[in-house]
C-alpha positions, 0 to 999 in steps of 0.5 A: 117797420125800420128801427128806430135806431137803424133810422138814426144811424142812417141819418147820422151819415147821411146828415155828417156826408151833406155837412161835407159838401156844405148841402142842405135838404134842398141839395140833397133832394136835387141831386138823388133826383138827377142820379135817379134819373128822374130830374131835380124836381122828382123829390121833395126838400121834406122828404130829404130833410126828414132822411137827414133827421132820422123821421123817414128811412130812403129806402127805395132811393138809399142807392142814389143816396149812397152814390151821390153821398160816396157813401158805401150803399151795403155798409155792415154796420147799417145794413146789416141790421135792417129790419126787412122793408114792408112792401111798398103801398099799392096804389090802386089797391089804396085808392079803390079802399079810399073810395070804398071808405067813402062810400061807407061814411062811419070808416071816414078818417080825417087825416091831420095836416102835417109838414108834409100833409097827405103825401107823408101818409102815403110815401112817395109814388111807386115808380115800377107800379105799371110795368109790374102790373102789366107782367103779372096780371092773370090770363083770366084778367079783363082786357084794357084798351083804349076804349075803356080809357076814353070812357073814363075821361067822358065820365070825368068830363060829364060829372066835372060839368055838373058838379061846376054847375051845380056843386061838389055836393051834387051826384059825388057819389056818381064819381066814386061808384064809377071809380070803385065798380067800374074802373077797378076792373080795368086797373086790375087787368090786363094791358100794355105799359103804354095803355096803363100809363094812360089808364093810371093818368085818367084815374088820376083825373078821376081821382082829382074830381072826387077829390074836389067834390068832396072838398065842395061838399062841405067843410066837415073833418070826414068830407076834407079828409077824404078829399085830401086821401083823394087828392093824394091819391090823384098826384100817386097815380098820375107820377106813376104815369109819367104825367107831371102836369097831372102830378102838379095840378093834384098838388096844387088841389092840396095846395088850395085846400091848405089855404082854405083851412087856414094851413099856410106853411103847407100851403106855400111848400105845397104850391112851390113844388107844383111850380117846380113841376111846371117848369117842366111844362110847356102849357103855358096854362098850367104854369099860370094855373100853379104861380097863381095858386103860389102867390095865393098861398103867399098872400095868406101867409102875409108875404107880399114879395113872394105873391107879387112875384109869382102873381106877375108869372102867373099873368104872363103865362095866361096871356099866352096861347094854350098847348095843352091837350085841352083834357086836363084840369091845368088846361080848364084854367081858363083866363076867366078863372084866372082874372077871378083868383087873381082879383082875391089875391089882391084883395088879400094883398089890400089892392081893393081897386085892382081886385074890383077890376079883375072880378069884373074882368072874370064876369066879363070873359066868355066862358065863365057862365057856370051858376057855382062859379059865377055866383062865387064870383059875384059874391066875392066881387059884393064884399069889394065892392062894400069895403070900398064903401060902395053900399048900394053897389055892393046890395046890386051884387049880392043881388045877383048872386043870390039869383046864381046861387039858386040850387047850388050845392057848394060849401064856397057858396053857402060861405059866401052866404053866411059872411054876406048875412053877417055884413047885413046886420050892419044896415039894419034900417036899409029896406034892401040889406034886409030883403037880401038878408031874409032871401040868404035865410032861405038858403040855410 
């Protein structure tokens, strides 16, 4: 590890070179992002912050820092006393041990959010990863093609349709003894650059869905431990690839997994950079998808400017026609899914009448007819329908879902139970509300 002393001497000039041009953290992540060749929005604000602060050393990227700060990059009195840099992490190697991990429940570790949640804990991804890889594998190493690359992405498709339908907690371990048993092979193998970056970006989709199961499954400190290891893994893998969107859309799984555990500063830092990397993008669904997610993260942290600005972006990109390749979790965004997020988001913001109307819009839309998603939907649509002081509507609607529910494996669902027995005590004399009441019990 690099000294404590070394590290501050570091930040010391970096800190005393950006004070001279007036910079700040977001300056400083902008422009080693262009000088490295990678764009404005290649780094993070926290990660040039913690450079200027002494927490973290740039390591890989002290070159581009020293350019852009006119700093001399083999300056005697740094670099000559650095302690020698520990080898940069593997990312498969990482994530195969994640899974590995997972399988075994008692090496379960939770990781605790953070300024810079589970991306801190891995560092930033390895840019030389694949072309390494493909100049050092063994002769003895397995064959990859292209073959083995569209097996993985039915196997995403076949496990993502049942787990929509029914629940992270369904067949998750499917999904990680795929990754661990069937997949490692081909990562460790043999393969031109341009088959792995496609392998790296389809394991990064693998990745993502584990991610989501386990954080479907329940709200236990080891399954959203090991969902956040997932999708931290899951944005490595797919930077690695090139893919933005990829990278973008497994920040956005960290992004909503801050909001629902109540981290809202995390939230919000980690929903702006999935909407820098979307102005990358020309998939009008992923850009909807990541400002919808942001104007969430604002609407939990109480910031109506920032929701409703971002809410607005989010419904003029869902109305455009999609370009995406059709196979990404941005490109699954459906306007039915949207018309459901954004009925919450207003509900958080205290607009009860627009959020009725777009939980009724994302019941109506074809396409949304999957039981877990349309019993979530019902479920939250009940609880609008109650604080407008629409009891019997209300009663109707919990109705239904619980007929969706039947079967589902979700902690969402099982939430959404538990908030609806509590509401029910409030009408302890309606016939209805105790019938729904003892139906929810037997869900428990």
């Amino acid at each position: 590890m690099t000294s404590k002393p070394h590290a501050q001497a570091i930040a010391n000039l970096i800190r005393i070179a950006c004070k001279e041009r007036g910079w700040g953290p977001t300056d400083l992540a902008r422009a080693v992002g262009l000088a490295e060749g990678s764009g404005p929005g290649r780094i993070d604000r926290q990660y040039a912050r913690k450079w200027m602060t002494g927490e973290r050393t740039p390591d890989f990227w002290w070159p581009h820092v020293a350019r852009v700060l006119d700093l001399d990059p083999d300056a005697t009195d740094i670099l000559q006393s650095r302690a020698p840099v520990p080898a940069r992490a593997d990312t498969v190697a990482s994530v195969i041990e994640l899974g590995r991990n997972d399988l075994d429940v008692d090496r379960r570790n939770f990781l605790t959010a953070s300024s810079g949640y589970a991306l801190a804990a891995l560092g930033l991804p390895d840019p030389d990863s694949i072309t390494r890889r493909v100049s050092s594998a063994p002769a003895t190493a397995v064959r990859v093609g292209r073959g083995e690359v569209e097996a993985i992405s039915v196997m995403i498709k076949t496990l993502g349709d049942s787990a929509s339908e029914l629940g992270g907690g369904h067949a998750r371990h499917l999904a990680v003894r795929y990754l661990t048993e069937d997949v490692e092979p081909w990562l460790t193998g043999r393969y031109t650059e341009a088959i792995g970056r496609e392998l790296f970006a389809a394991t990064s989709q693998l990745a993502h869905l584990a991610g989501w199961m386990a954080q479907d499954e329940g709200n236990t400190p080891e399954l959203q431990g090991v969902a956040q290891g997932y999708y931290a893994h899951a944005y490595r893998l797919a930077d690695e690839a090139g893919d933005p969107e990829l990278a973008g859309t497994a920040l956005r799984g960290l992004a909503v997994q801050c909001i629902d555990l109540g981290y809202r500063a995390e939230a919000v830092q980690l929903s702006e950079a999935c909407v820098n990397y979307g102005r990358a993008l020309q998939n009008p669904r992923a850009v909807a998808y990541y400002n919808a997610t942001l104007a969430n993260a604002a609407a939990q942290d109480d910031d109506r400017t920032l929701a409703t600005r971002h809410l607005a972006l989010a419904e003029s990109a869902i109305g455009k026609p999609s370009t995406g390749s059709g196979d990404s979790w941005a490109a699954h965004y459906s306007p039915g899914r949207w018309a459901h997020e954004t009925g919450m988001i207003h509900t958080r913001l205290g607009d009860l009448t627009a959020a009725e109307e777009h939980l009724h819009l994302a019941l109506d839309i074809h396409g949304l007819d999957r039981r877990r998603t349309r019993a979530i939907v019902l479920a939250d649509l009940g609880g609008v329908r109650l604080r407008q002081g629409n009891v019997d509507g209300a009663m109707s609607t919990w109705s239904d879902f619980l007929d969706c529910a039947e079967g589902v494996r979700s902690v969402k669902v099982r939430t959404a139970i538990r908030d609806m027995r509590v509401r029910l005590r409030r009408f302890p004399d309606m016939a209805e509300a105790q019938e729904l009441a003892a139906r929810a019990a037997a869900f428990t």
